[in-house]
VEXDREN-2710 file (C-alpha; in Angstrom, 1 decimal):
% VEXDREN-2710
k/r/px/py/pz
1/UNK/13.1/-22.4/-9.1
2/UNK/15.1/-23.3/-6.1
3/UNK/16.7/-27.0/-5.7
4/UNK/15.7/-29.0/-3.0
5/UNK/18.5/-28.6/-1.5
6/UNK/18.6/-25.0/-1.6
7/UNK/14.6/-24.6/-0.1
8/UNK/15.5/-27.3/2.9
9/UNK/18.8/-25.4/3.5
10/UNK/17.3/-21.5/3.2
11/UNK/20.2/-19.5/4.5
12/UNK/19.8/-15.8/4.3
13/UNK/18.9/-14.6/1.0
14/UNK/17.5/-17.9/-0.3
15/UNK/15.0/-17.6/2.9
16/UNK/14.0/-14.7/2.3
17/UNK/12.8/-15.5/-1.7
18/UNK/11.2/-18.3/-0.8
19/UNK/8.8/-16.4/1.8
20/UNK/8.7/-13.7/-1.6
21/UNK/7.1/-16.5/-3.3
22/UNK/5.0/-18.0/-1.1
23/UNK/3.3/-14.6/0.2
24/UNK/2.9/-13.5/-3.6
25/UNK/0.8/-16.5/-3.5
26/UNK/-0.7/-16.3/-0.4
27/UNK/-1.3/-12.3/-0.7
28/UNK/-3.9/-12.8/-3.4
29/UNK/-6.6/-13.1/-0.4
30/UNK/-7.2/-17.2/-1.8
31/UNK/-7.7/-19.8/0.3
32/UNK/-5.2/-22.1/-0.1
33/UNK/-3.6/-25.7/1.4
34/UNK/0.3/-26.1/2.1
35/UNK/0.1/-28.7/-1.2
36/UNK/-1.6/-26.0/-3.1
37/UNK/1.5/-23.3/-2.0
38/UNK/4.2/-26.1/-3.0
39/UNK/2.4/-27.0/-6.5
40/UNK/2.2/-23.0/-7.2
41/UNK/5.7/-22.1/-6.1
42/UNK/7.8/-25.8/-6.4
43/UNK/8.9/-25.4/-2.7
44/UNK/9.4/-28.0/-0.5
45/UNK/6.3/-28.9/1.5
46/UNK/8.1/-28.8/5.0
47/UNK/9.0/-25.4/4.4
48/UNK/5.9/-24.4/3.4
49/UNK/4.6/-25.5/6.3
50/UNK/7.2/-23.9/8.8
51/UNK/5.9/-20.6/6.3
52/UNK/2.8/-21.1/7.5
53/UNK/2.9/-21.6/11.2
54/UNK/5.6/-18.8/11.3
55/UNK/3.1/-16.0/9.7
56/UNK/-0.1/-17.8/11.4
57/UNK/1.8/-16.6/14.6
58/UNK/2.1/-13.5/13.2
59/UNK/-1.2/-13.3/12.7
60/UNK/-0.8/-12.4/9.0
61/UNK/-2.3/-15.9/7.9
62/UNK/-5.3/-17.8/9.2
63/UNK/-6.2/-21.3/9.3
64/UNK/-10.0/-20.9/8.2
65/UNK/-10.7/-24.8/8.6
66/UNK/-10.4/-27.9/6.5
67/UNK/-11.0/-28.5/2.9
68/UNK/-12.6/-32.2/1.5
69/UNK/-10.4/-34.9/2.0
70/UNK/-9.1/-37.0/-1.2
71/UNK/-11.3/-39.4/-3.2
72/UNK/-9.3/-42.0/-1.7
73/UNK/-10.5/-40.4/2.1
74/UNK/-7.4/-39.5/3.4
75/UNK/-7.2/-36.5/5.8
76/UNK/-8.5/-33.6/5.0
77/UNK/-6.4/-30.5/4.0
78/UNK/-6.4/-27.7/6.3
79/UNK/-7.2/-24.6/4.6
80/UNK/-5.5/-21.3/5.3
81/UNK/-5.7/-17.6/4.0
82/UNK/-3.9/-14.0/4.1
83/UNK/-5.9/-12.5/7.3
84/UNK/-4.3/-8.8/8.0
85/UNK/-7.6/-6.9/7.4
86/UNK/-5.9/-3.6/7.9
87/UNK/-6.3/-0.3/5.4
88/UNK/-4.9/1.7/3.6
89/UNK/-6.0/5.4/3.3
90/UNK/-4.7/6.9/-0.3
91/UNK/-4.8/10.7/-0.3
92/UNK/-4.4/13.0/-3.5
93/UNK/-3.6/16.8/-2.1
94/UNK/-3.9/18.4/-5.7
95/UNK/-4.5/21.5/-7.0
96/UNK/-7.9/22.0/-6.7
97/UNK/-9.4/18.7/-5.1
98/UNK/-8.6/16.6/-2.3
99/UNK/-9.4/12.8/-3.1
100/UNK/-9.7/10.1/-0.3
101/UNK/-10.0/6.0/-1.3
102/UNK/-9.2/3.1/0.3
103/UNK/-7.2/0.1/-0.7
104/UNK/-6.8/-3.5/1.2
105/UNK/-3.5/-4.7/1.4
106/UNK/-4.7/-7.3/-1.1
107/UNK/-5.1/-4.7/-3.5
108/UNK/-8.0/-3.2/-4.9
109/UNK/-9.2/0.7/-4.5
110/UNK/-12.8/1.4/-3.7
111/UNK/-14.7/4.2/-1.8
112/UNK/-13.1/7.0/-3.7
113/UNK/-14.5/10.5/-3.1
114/UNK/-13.1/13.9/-4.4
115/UNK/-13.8/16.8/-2.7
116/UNK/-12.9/20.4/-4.0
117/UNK/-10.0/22.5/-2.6
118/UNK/-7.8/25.2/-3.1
119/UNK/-4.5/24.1/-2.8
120/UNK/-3.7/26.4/0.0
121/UNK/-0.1/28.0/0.5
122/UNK/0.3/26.9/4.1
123/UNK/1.2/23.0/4.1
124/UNK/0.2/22.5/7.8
125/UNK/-3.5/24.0/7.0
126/UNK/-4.0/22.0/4.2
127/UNK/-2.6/18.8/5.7
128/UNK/-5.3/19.5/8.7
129/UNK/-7.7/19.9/5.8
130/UNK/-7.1/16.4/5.0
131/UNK/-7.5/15.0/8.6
132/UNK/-10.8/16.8/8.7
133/UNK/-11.8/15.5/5.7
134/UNK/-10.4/11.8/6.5
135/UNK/-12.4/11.6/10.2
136/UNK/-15.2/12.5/8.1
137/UNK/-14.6/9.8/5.7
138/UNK/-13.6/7.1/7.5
139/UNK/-16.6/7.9/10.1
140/UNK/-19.0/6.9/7.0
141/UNK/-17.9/3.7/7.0
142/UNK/-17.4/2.9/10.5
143/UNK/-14.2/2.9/10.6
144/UNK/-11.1/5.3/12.4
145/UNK/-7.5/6.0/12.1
146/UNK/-6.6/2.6/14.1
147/UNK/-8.2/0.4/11.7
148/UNK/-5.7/1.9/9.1
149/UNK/-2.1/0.2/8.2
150/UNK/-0.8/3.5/6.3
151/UNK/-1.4/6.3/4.6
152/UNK/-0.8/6.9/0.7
153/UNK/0.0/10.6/0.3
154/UNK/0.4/12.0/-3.5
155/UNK/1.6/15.3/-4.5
156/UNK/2.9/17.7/-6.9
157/UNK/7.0/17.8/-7.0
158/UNK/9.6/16.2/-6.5
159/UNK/9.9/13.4/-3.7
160/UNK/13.2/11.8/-2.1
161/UNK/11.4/8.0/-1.3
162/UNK/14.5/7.0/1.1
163/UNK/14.2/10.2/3.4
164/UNK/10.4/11.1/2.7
165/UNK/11.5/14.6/1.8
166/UNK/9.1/16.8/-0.5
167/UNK/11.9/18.6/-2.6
168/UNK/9.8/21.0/-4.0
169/UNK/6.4/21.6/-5.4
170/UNK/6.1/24.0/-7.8
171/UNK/2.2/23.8/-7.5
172/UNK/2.4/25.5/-4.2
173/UNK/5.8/26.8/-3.5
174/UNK/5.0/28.7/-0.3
175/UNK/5.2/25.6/1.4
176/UNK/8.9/25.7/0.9
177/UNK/11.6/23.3/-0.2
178/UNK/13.0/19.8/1.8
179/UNK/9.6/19.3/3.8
180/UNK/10.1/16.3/6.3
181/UNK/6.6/14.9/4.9
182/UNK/7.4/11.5/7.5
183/UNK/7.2/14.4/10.4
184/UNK/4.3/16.3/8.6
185/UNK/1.8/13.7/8.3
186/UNK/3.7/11.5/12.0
187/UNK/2.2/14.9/13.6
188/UNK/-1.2/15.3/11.8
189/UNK/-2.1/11.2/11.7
190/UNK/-0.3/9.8/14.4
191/UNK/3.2/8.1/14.7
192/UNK/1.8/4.1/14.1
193/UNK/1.0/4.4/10.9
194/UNK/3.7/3.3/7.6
195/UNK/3.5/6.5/5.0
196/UNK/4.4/6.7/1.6
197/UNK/4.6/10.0/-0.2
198/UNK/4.5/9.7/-3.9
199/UNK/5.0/12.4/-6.6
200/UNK/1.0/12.0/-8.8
201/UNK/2.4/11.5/-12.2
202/UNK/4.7/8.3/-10.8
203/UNK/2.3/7.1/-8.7
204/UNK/-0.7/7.4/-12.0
205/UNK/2.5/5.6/-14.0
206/UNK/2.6/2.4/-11.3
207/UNK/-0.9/1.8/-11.7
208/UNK/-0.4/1.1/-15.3
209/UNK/2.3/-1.5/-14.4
210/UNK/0.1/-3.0/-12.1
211/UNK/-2.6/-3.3/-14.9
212/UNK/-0.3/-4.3/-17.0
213/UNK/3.0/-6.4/-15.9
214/UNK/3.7/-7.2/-19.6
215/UNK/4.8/-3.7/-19.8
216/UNK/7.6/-4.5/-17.4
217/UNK/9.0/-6.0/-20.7
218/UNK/9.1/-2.3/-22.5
219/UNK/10.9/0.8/-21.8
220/UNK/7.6/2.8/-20.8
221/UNK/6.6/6.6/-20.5
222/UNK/3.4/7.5/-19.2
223/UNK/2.5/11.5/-19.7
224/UNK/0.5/13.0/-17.1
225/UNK/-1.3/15.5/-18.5
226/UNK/-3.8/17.9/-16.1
227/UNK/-3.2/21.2/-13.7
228/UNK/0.4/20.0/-14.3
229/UNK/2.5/17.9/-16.7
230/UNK/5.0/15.0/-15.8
231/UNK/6.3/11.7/-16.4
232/UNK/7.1/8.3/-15.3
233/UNK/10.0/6.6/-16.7
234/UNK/9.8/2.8/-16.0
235/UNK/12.7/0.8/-17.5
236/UNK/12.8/-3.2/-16.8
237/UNK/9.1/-2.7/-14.0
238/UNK/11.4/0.0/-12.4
239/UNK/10.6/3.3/-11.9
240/UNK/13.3/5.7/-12.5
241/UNK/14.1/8.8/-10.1
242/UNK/17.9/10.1/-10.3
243/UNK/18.9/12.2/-8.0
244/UNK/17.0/14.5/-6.5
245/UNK/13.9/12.5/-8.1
246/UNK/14.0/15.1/-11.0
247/UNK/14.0/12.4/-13.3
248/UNK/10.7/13.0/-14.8
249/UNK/9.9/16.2/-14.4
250/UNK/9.6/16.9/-17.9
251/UNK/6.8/19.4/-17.5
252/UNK/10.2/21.8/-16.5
253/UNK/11.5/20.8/-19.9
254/UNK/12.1/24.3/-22.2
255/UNK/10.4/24.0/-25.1
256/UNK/11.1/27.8/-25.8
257/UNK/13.5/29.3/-23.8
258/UNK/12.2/32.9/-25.5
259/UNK/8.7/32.2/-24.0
260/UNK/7.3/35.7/-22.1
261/UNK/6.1/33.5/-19.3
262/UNK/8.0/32.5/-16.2
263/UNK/7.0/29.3/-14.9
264/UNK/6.4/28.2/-11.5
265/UNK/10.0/26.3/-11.8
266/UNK/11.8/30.3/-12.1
267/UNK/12.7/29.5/-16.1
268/UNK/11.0/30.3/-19.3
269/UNK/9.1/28.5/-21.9
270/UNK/9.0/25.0/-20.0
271/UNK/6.4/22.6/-21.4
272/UNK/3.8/23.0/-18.6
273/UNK/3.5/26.9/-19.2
274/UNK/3.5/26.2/-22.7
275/UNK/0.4/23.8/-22.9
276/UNK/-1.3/25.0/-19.8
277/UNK/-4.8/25.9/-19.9
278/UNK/-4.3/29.8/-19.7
279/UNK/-2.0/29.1/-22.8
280/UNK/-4.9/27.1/-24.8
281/UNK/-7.5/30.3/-23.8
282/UNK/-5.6/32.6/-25.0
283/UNK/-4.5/30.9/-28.4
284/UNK/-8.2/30.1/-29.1
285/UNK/-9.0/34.0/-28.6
286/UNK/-6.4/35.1/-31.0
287/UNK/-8.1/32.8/-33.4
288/UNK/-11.7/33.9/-33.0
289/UNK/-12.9/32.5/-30.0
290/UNK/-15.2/34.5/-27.4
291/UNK/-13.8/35.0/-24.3
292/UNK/-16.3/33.3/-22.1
293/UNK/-16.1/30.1/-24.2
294/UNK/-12.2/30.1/-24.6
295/UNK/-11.7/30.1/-20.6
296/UNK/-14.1/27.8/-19.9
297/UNK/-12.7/25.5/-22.5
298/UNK/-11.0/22.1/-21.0
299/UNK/-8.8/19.8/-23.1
300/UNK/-11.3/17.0/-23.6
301/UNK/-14.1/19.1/-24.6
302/UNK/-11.4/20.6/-26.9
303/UNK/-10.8/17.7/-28.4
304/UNK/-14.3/16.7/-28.8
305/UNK/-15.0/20.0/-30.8
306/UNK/-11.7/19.2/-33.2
307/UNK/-13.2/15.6/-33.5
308/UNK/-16.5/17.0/-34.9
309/UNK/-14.4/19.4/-37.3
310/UNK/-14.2/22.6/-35.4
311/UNK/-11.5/24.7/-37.2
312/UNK/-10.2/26.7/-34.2
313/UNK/-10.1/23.5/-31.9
314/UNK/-8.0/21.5/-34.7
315/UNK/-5.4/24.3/-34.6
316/UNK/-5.0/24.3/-31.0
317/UNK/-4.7/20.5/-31.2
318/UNK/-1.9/21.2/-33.4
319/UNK/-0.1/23.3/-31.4
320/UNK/-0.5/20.9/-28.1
321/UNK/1.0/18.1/-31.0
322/UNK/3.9/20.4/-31.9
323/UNK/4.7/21.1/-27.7
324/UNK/4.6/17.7/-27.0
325/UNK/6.3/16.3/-30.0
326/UNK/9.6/18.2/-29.2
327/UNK/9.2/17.0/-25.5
328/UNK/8.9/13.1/-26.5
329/UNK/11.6/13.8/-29.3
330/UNK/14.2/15.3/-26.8
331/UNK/13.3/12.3/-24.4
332/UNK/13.8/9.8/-26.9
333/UNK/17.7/10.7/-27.2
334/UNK/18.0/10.2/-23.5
335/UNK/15.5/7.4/-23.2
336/UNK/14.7/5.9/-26.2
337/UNK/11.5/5.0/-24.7
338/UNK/8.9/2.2/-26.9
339/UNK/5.8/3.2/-25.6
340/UNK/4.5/6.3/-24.5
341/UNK/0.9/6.3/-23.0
342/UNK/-1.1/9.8/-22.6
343/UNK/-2.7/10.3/-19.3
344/UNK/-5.4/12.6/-17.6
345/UNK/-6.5/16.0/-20.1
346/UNK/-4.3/14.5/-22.9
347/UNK/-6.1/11.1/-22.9
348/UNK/-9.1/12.6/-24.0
349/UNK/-7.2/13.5/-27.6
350/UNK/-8.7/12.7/-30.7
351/UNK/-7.2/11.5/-34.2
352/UNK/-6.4/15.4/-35.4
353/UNK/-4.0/15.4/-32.7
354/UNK/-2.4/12.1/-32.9
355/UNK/-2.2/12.4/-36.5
356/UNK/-0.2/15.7/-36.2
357/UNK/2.2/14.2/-32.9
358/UNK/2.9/11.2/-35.1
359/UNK/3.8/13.5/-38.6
360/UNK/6.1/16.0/-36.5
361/UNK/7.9/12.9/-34.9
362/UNK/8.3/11.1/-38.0
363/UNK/10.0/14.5/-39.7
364/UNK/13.1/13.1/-37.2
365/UNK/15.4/10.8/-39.6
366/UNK/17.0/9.0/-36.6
367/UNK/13.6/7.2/-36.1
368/UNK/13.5/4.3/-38.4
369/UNK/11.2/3.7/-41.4
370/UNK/7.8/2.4/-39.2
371/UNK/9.8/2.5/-36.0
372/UNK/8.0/5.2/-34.1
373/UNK/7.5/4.3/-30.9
374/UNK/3.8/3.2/-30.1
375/UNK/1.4/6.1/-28.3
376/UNK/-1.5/4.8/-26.4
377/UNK/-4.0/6.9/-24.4
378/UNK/-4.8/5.7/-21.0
379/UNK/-9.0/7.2/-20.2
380/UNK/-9.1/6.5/-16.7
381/UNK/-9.4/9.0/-14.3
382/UNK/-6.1/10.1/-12.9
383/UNK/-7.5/10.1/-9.0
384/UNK/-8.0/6.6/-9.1
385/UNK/-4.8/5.8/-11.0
386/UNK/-3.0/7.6/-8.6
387/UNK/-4.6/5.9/-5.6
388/UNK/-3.7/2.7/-7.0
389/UNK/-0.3/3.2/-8.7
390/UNK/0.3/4.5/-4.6
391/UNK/-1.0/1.9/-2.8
392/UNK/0.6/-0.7/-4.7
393/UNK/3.9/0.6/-4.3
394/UNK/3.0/0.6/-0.1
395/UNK/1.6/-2.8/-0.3
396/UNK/4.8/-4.0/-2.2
397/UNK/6.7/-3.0/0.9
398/UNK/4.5/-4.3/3.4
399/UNK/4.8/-7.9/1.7
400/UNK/9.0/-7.0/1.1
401/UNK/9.5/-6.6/4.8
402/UNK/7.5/-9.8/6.0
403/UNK/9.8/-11.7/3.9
404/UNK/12.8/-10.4/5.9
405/UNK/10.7/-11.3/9.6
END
């Protein structure tokens, strides 16, 4: 906490973390007094008042009336509360659906819908796809681009943050590498509205920070696990991305460099060819499985048919163990990460496959006795943890930069 001296002072940097406090307070969507902000955040009440009128002005805050005065009847306490009522549209452009939801910049996502799509080769078809879709969407509840404060845009690939640069997406590589995605979506949504393009399996990994600060404490590595496979590395409640943002990308890691399938990447045998869906078909065929049922097989209901004893689906849960076993044990020598939580597909795994990740990872003698890292499994649905894991990293920013006004 700041001295007294320091909060009546507030030069520069020390203004600036004060307002970090007081709108981490005030951001919560509460109704609070000026002696409720100081007891919460142990800054001077002067300052907390000079707060106030300064982002009343701004029309961030609101005085919403007066509160009851003090048993003793002394005045009562003006009341105020966070007022910007503006949205936040989160978009998912995956392969295979497009997912609209909506967040307040209070936090919170509601009104998701998924709709199906083809993940087309041409990014400026697909992005008018979206605006289609979002007029549509934001007609149904009353609502148009104007009422919006920015747009959350997920992907697959690789994303520069700084530039807003899609790298490359290996998911739809006809749309080419270093897309100017600030220009892309400036020309399909209008130039007023504050984007933020996230890479899915990151923006899935925020959301379980968000759920969980405690985690913040742990070197964490969430698995994203569906029509692709990546990770988020999160080290101290920071997300890590290296250059080039290929930090991450571990669905590019070679598992088996004499694999007969190229991946999407140009290389062989990386983990996401190796445990794709195609990969799982064809492995259940060559143990005895029809045709029909094998391609129409998805991991959970795999998983579901190994938890009830099914002979085939236990051996294909073993070979999904084995993949990602050698992908979390090549990690751990360049992460050492102590907690790794599954998910999407992968979330869905039952105890035949957990058993048989755990047995493979404990055959590594650097591990100590009983010091595996913990594996978790994360159920919710990956379009909402994307939304949320976005729109918390734009809201994040929104409060970051009123602390600098």
């Amino acid at each position: 906490m700041l001295t007294q001296r320091e909060q009546v002072a507030m030069p520069g940097d020390a203004k600036a973390r004060n307002r970090q406090m007081m709108l981490k307070v005030i951001r919560s969507g509460k109704v609070l007094t000026a002696a409720e902000i100081h007891k919460l955040t142990g800054i001077s009440r002067q300052t907390v008042m000079r707060f106030l009128q300064h982002y009343c002005q701004r029309g961030v805050i609101a005085s919403v009336g007066f509160g009851e005065s003090t048993s003793a009847g002394g005045k009562k306490p003006e009341l105020f509360q966070f007022c910007d009522t503006r949205k936040i549209l989160c978009v998912n452009l995956w392969p295979k659906a497009i997912t609209l939801a909506m967040s307040d910049l209070v936090g919170g996502i509601y009104a998701l819908q998924e709709y199906a799509y083809e993940l087309c080769g041409d990014l400026d078809r697909a992005l008018d796809d979206v605006r289609a879709l979002a007029d549509r969407y934001l007609g149904a509840q009353g609502m148009d681009v104007g009422a919006l404060y920015g747009l959350v845009l997920t992907v697959p690939g690789t994303v520069d943050y700084d530039t807003k640069v899609l790298r490359y997406n290996s998911q739809a590589p006809a749309w080419g590498a270093d897309v100017d995605m600030q220009q892309k979506l400036s020309a399909h949504f209008g130039g007023h509205l504050t984007y933020y393009i996230d890479n899915a399996g990151k923006a899935s990994g925020r959301a379980l920070l968000l759920e969980h600060p405690e985690y913040a404490e742990n070197r964490l590595l969430t698995m994203f696990t569906t029509w692709g496979v990546s990770a988020c590395l999160i080290e101290k409640g920071h997300v890590l991305n290296g250059r080039d943002s290929l930090i991450g990308e571990i669905g590019h890691m070679i598992i088996s460099d004499t694999d007969e399938v190229i991946c999407g990447c140009g290389k062989r045998g990386c983990l996401e060819s190796m445990v794709s869906p195609q990969r799982v078909h064809r492995l259940l065929v060559k143990l005895g499985e029809d045709e029909e049922t094998a391609r129409t097989m998805t991991l959970p209901r795999l998983f579901e048919r190994s938890r009830a004893g099914d002979e085939r689906a236990r051996k294909a849960g073993a070979y999904l163990a084995h993949c990602f076993a050698v992908a979390l044990q090549n990690l751990s020598l360049s992460y050492n990460q102590e907690l790794v939580v599954f998910q999407g597909d992968l979330a869905w795994a039952d105890g035949h496959f957990d058993a048989c990740l755990k047995e493979e990872l404990n055959q590594f003698r650097y591990y100590p006795r009983g010091g595996l890292f913990e594996i978790a499994y994360d159920r919710r649905a990956l379009s909402h943890l994307a939304a949320q894991g976005g729109a918390g990293k734009l809201i994040e920013k929104y409060f970051s930069a009123l602390a600098q006004e």
